[in-house]
N, C-alpha and C positions, 0 to 999 in steps of 0.2 A: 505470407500465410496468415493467412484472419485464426484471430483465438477467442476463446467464451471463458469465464468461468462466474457462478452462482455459488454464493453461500451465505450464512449467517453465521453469528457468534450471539453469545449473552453475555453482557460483563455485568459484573459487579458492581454498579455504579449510575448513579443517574442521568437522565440523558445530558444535561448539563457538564457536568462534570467528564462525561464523554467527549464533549464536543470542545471543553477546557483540552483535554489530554491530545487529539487530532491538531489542534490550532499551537500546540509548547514543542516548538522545535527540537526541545530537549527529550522529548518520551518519543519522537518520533524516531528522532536519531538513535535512540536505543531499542528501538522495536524494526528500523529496517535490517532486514538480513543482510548480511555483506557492507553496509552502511558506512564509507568511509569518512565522507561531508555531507554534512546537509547544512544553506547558509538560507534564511529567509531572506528574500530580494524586497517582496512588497507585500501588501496585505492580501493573504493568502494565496503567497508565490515563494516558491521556493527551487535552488538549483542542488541537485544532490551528484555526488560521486558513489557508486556502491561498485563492490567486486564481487561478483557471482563465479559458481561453475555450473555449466546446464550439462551434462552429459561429461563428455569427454574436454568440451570448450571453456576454457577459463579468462575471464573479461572483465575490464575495468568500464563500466557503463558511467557516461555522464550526461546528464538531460535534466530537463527542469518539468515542473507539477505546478499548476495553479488551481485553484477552487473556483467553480461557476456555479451559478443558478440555484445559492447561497440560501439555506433559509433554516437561520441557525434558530435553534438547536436540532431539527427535523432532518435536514435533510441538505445533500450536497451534490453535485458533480465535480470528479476530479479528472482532470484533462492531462497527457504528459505524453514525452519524446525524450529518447536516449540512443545514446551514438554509442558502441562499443567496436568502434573501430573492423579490425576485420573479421569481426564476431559476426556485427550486424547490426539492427537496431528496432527496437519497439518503438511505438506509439499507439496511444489509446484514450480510453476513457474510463471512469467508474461510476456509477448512480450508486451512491452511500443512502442509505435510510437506517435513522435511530429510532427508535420505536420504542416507550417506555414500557417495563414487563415487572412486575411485583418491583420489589426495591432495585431492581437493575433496568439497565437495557438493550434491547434486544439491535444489533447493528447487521442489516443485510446489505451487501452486495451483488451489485451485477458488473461484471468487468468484458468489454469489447478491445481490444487489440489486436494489430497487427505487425508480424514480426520479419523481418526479412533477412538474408544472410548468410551467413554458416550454419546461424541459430536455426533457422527456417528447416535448413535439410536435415535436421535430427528428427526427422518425424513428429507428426502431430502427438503420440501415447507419451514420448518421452517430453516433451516439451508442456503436456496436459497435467506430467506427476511432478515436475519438478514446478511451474506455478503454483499448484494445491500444497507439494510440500512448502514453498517458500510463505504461501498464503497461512498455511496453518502453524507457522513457523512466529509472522510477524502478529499477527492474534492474539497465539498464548503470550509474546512479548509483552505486548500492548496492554493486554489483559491486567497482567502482572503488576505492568508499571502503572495505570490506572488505579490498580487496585493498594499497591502501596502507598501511591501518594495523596490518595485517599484517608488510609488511616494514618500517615503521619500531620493528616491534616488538622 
């Protein structure tokens, strides 16, 4: 089952220092939802364990992330695949763009995947609300932690 989702955020911060918080495995791992590991393999690769529940289905996904088409601090492609066993398993892509906006900036998304599985047969609405919540989930994380370490800076 092919999935879409678009959006933006604003943070707090410059694009810089955005693209600092995306690249420190440590804000990453506290901003993924469910995030159990996440271990940097190579430069800007990474292999993550996260536990989700989509609906009724509850799953230990593991797959890896790497960053293409790199043009830091601007702009990024993030590519990835996850196995959760007889859940199912995503793979996709994201076109990241940072975009500097008054003293912050402004981070949009476009995210392409496909899901297939168990996960697949919970219908597209349920599978639509639970990305946007996880997506607005990992954001305000993100946000957060961008923004703290920011001023403890």
């Amino acid at each position: 089952m092919a999935f879409t989702l678009k959006n933006e955020v604003v943070l707090a911060a410059s694009p810089e220092r955005v693209w600092e918080a995306i690249n420190d495995p440590e804000i990453l791992r506290a901003s993924i939802p469910g995030c159990e590991e996440l271990e940097k393999t190579g430069e800007g690769a990474y292999t993550a364990t996260v536990r989700l529940k989509i609906g009724p289905i509850s799953a230990r996904f593991k797959g890896a992330v790497s960053f293409t088409d790199v043009e830091a601090p601007n702009s990024f492609r993030l590519v990835g695949e996850g196995q959760g066993g007889m859940a199912g398993f995503a793979k996709g892509g994201a076109r990241v763009q940072l975009t500097p906006e008054g003293d912050g900036t402004r981070l949009a998304y476009d995210v392409e995947a496909d899901i297939g599985g168990k996960i697949a047969q919970l219908g597209s609405r349920l599978i639509d609300g639970v990305a946007k919540k996880l997506s607005d989930k990992f954001f305000s994380d993100f946000a957060a932690a961008v923004e703290s370490a920011q001023t403890s800076a």
